[in-house]
N, C-alpha and C positions, 0 to 999 in steps of 0.2 A: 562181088561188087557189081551193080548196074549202073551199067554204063548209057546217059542220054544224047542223046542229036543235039540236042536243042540246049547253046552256049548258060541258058538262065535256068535250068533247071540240073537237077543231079550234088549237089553242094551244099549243107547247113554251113552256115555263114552268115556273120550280119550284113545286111545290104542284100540276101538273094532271096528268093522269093519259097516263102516256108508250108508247104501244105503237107503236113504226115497224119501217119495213123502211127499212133505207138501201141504196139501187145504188150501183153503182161508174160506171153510165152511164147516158143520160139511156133511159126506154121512149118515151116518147114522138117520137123519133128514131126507133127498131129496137124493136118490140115484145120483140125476143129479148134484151133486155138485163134484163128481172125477171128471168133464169137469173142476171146475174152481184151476187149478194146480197152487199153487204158487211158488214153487221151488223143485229142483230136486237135491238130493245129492248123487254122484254113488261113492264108494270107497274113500271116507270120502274128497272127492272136489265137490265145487257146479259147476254143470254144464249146469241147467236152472235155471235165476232168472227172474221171472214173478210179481214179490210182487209189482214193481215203476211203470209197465204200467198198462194203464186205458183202459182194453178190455172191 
């Protein structure tokens, strides 16, 4: 778990404020897995979805 300073950040929740990357695989495992991005959510709208295509 990472833990943040900063009271508005660290928590999916409605009301907090949403910026992630989702992988399709863990990096932690294979560092080479941040290459395989499956969506991108910048101020709580998705703005890359990668999850339907077969890269």
């Amino acid at each position: 778990m990472i833990v943040c300073v900063r009271p508005d950040l660290g928590a999916v929740a409605p009301g907090r404020r949403a910026d992630l990357l989702v992988l399709n695989s863990d990096p932690t495992a294979d560092i080479g897995s941040v290459r395989d991005l499956g969506m991108v959510i910048l101020n709580g709208e998705l703005t890359v979805d990668r999850r339907d295509l077969d890269l």
